[in-house]
C-alpha positions as CSV (number, residue, x, y, z in Angstrom):
1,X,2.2,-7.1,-1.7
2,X,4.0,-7.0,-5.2
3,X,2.6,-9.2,-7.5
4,X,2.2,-10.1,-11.2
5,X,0.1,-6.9,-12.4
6,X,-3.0,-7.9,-14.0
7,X,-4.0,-6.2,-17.2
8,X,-6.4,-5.6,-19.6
9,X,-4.5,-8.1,-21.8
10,X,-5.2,-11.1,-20.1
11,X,-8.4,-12.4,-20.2
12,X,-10.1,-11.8,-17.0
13,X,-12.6,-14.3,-17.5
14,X,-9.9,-16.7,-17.3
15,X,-11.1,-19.0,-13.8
16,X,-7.2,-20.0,-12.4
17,X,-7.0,-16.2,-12.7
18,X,-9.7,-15.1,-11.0
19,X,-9.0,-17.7,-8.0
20,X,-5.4,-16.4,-7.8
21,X,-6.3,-13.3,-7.3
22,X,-9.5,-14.3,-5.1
23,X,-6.3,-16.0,-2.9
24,X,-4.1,-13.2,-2.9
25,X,-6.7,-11.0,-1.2
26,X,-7.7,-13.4,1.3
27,X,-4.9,-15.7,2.4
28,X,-2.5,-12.8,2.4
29,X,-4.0,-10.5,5.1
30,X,-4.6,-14.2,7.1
31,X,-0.8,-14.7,7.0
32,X,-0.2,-11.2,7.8
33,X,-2.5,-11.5,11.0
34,X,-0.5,-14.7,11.8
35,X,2.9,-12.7,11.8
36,X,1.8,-10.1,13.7
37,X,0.4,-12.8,16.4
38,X,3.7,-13.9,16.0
39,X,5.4,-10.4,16.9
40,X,2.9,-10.3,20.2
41,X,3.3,-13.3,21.4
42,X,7.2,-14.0,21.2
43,X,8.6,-10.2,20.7
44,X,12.1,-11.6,21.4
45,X,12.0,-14.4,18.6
46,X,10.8,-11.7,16.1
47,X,12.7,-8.3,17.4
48,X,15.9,-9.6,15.4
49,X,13.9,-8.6,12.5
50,X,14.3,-5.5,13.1
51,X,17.4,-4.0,11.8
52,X,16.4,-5.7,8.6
53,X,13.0,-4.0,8.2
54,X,14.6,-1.7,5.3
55,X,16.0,-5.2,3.7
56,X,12.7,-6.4,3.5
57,X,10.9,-3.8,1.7
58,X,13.3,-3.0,-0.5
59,X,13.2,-6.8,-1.9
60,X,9.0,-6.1,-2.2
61,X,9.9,-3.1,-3.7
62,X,12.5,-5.0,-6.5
63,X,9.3,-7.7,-6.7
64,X,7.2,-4.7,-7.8
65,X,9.7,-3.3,-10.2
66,X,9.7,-6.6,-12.1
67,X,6.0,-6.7,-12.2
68,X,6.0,-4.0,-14.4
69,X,6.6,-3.1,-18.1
70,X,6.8,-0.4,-20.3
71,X,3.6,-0.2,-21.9
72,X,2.4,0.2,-17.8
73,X,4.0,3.8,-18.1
74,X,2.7,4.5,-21.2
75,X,-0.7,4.8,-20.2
76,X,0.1,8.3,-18.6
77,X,0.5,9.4,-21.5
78,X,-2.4,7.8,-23.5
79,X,-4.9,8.6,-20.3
80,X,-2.7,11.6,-18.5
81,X,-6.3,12.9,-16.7
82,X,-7.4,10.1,-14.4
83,X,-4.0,9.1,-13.7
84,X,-3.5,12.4,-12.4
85,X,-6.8,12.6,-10.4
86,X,-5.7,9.2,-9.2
87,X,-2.6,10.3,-8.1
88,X,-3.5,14.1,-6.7
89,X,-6.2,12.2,-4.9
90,X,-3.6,10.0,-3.4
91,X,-1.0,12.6,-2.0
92,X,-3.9,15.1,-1.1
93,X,-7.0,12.7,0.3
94,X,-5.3,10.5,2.4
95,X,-2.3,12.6,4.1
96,X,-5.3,15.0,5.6
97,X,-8.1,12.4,5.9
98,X,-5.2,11.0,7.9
99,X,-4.5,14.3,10.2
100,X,-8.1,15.0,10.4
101,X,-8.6,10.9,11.8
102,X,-5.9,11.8,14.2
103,X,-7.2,14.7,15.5
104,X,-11.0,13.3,15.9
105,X,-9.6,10.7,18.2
106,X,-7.5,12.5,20.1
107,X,-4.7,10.1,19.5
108,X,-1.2,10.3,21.1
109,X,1.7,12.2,19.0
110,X,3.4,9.0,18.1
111,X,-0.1,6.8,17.0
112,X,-0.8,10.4,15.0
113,X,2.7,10.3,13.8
114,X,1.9,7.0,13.0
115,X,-1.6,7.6,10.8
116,X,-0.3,10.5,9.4
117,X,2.5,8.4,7.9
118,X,0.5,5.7,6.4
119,X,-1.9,8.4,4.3
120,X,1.4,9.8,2.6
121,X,3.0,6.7,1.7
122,X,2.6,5.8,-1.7
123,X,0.1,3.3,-3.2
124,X,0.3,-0.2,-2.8
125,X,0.5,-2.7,-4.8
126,X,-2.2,-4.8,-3.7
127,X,-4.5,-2.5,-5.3
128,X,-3.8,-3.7,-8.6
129,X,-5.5,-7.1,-7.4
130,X,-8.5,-5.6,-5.8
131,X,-8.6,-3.5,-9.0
132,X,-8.8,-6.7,-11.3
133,X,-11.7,-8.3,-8.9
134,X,-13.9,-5.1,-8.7
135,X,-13.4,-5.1,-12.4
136,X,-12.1,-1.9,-12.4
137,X,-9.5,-0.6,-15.0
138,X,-6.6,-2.7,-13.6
139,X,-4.2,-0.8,-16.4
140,X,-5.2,2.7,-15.5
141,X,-4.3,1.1,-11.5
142,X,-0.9,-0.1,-12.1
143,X,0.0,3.1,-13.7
144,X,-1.3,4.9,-11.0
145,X,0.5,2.5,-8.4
146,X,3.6,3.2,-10.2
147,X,3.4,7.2,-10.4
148,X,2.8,7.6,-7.1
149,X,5.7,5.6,-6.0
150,X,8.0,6.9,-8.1
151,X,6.8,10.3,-6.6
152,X,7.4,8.9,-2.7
153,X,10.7,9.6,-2.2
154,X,9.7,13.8,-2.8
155,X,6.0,13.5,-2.0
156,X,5.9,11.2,1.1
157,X,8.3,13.1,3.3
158,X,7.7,16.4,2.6
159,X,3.9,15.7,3.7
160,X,4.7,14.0,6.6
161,X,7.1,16.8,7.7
162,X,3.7,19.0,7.1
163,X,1.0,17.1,9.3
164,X,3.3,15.3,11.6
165,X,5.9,17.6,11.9
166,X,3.4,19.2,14.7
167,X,3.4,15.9,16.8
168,X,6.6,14.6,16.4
169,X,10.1,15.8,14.8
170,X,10.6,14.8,11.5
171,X,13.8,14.4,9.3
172,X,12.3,14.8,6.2
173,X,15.8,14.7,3.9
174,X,17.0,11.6,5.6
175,X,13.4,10.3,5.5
176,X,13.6,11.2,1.5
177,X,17.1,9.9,0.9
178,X,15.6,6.3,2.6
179,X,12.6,6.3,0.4
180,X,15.0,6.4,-2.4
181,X,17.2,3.3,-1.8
182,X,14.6,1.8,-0.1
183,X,11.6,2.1,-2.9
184,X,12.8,4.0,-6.3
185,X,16.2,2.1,-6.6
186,X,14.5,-1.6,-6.4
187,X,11.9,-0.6,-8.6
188,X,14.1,0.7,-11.1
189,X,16.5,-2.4,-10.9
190,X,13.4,-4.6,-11.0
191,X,12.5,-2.8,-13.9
192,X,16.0,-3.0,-16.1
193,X,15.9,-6.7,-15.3
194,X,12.4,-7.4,-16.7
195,X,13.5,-5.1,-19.6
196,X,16.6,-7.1,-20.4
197,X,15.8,-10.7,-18.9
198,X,11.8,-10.4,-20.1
199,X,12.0,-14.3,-20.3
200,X,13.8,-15.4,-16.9
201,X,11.6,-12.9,-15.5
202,X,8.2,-14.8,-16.9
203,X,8.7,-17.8,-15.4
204,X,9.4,-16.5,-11.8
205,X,6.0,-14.0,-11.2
206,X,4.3,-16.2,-10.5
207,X,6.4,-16.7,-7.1
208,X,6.5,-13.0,-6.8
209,X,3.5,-12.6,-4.4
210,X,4.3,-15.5,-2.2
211,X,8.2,-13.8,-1.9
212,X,6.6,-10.3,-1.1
213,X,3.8,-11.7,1.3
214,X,6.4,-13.3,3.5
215,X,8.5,-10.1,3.3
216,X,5.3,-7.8,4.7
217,X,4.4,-10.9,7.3
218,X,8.5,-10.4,8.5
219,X,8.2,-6.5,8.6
220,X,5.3,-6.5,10.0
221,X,5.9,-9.1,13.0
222,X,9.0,-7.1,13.2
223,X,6.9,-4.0,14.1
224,X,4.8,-5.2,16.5
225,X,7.5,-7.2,18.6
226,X,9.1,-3.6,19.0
227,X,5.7,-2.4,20.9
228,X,4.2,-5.8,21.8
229,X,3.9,-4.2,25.8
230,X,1.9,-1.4,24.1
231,X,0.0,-3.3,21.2
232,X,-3.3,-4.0,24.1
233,X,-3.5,-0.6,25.1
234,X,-3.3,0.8,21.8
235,X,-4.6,-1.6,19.9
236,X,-8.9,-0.6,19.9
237,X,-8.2,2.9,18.7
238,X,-5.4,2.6,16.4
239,X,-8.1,-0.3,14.8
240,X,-10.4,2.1,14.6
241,X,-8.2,4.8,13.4
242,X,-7.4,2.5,10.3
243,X,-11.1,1.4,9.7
244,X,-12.0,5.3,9.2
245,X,-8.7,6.4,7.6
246,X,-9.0,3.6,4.8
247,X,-13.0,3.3,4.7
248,X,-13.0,7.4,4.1
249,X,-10.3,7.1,1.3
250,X,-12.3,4.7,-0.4
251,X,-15.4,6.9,-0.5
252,X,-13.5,10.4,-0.9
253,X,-11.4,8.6,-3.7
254,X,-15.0,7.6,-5.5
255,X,-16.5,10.8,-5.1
256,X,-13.2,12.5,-6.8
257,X,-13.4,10.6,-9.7
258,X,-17.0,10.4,-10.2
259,X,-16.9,14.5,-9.8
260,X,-14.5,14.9,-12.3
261,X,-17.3,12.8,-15.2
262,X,-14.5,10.0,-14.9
263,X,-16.5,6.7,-15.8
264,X,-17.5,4.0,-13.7
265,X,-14.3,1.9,-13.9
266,X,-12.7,4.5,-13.4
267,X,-14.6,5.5,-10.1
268,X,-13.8,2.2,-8.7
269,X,-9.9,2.4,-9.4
270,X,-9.5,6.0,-7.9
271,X,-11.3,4.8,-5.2
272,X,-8.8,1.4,-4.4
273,X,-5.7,3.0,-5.1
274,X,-6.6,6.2,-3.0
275,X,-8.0,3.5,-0.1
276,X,-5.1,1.1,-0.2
277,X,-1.7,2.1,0.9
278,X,1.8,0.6,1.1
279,X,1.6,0.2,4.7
280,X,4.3,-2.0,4.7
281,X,6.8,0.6,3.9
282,X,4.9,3.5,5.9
283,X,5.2,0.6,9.2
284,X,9.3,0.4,8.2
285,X,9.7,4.4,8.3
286,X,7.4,4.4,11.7
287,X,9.9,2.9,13.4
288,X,13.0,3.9,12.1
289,X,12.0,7.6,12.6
290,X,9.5,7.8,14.9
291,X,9.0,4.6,17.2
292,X,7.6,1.2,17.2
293,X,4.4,2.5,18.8
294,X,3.7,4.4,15.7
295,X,4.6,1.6,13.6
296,X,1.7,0.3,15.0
297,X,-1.0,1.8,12.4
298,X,1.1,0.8,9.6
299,X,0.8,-3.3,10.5
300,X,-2.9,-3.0,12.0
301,X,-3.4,-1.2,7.6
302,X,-1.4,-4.1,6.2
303,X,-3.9,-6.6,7.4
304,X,-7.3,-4.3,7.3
305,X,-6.8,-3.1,3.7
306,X,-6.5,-6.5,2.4
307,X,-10.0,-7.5,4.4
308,X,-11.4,-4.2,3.4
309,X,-10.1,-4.3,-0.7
310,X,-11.4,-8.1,-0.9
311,X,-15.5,-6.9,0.6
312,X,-14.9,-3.9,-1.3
313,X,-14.4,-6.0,-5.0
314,X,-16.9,-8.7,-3.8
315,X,-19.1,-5.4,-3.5
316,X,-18.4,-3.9,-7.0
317,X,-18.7,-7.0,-9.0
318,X,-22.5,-7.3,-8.2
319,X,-22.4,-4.0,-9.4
320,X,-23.1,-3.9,-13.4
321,X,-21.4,-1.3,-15.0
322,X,-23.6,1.2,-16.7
323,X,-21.0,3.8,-18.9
């Protein structure tokens, strides 16, 4: 989900803020639910999707780019250390929390394939929503959002040549040479254009996270028409699968940050951005390199780590914050 990022700017206090955000973390993973319903229920109607899976994300990808600005980069360099721990945490923590969940239950290569995919995609972007609600330090998340996808196109197959090489075969440069047309060239075009068109750009973002939203519902009712015969069989465990994989990156991410004396805000952004993933595109990749049975992880984490980031912030904002 690509959306409008949130900063430290605005004021958070602000109420239409706070129940746009509330609606982007719980109407979104409803929609998604409702595509993938979709996908099951008529696979033909949605399987034309399909070749168009790479089409959708990178028009998310181009809806992220022109969510972001300048000074978002320039925190690395004001604030290099927790960005870094952010980051490390998300290329590290969740590619082998993902292997180890695979191997705990025993799942088939391509479901593995699948998990392991998800835990070396980049960040995602809904983070930087949850972020804002947990009253984290939504800054310090959309800079590490943005790191870490600028990093996928290196990062995200070499790891998943690593962990899933062992269960399926893995193409890691064509792999790489997708990530890069499919994620770092829309981001850097959505990027120049809110650079050089600042204005125009204003008065669209607000549509940015309905435009992404129905992207990830088309992707992923696209993925589960290409295993609807499977999605029953396969469904319990690759449920539970996601539930541990993203539940364990929340805590693992928390326990990081808090290690390494970061403070409380802090905590709780290391923690949703190592949690949350961009299933979306890990889904796409699934089933353009593996199959659309391990696509299948990727859509069941689109919907969960929406319902999972939204509990999570209504946790953290009874939380004070003692720093």
């Amino acid at each position: 989900m690509s959306s409008p990022a949130p900063t430290e700017q605005r004021d958070p206090s602000t109420a239409a803020e706070d129940r746009s955000a509330r609606m982007a973390v719980t109407l979104f993973p409803i929609l998604i639910l409702a595509a993938a319903a979709f996908g099951y229920l008529a696979p033909s109607s949605a399987k034309p999707l399909l070749p168009h899976v790479n089409t959708l994300l990178g028009i998310i990808m181009f809806g992220m780019g022109l969510s972001l600005r300048g000074q978002d980069f320039a925190l690395v360099a004001r604030r290099p250390l927790p960005v870094l721990i952010g980051v490390v945490a998300q290329y590290l923590v969740m590619p082998l929390l993902g292997w180890a969940v695979a191997k705990a239950l025993g799942l088939s290569p391509e479901l593995a394939a699948g998990v392991i995919l998800v835990g070396c995609a980049p960040g995602g972007t809904a983070s930087n929503v949850v972020s804002y609600l947990a009253k984290a330090d939504t800054a310090l998340s959309v800079a590490m959002t943005s790191v870490s996808t600028l990093l996928a196109p290196i990062l995200t197959p070499l790891l998943t040549l690593w962990l899933a090489g062992t269960y399926l075969p893995v193409d890691a440069r064509s792999m790489a040479s997708s990530i890069l047309w499919i994620v770092l060239v829309p981001v850097v075009l959505g990027l120049l254009v809110r650079t050089f068109l600042g204005r125009v750009v204003e008065r669209v973002l607000p549509a940015l996270p309905w435009v992404s939203v129905v992207a990830i519902s088309l992707v992923v009712a696209a993925v589960v028409s290409g295993s609807a015969s499977k999605v029953v069989a396969a469904g319990g465990i690759v449920l539970l699968a996601v539930v541990l994989h993203n539940g364990l990156g929340y805590l693992v991410g928390y326990g990081l940050a808090a290690l390494t004396g970061q403070r409380e805000r802090a905590r709780r952004t290391v923690a949703i951005e190592v949690g949350m993933q961009n299933s979306g595109l890990a889904a796409g990749l699934a089933s353009q390199y593996f199959s659309p049975t391990a696509a299948l992880p990727g859509a069941v984490f689109s919907i969960w780590h929406n319902l999972s980031g939204a509990m999570l912030a209504a946790y953290f904002r009874r939380r004070p914050i003692r720093d």
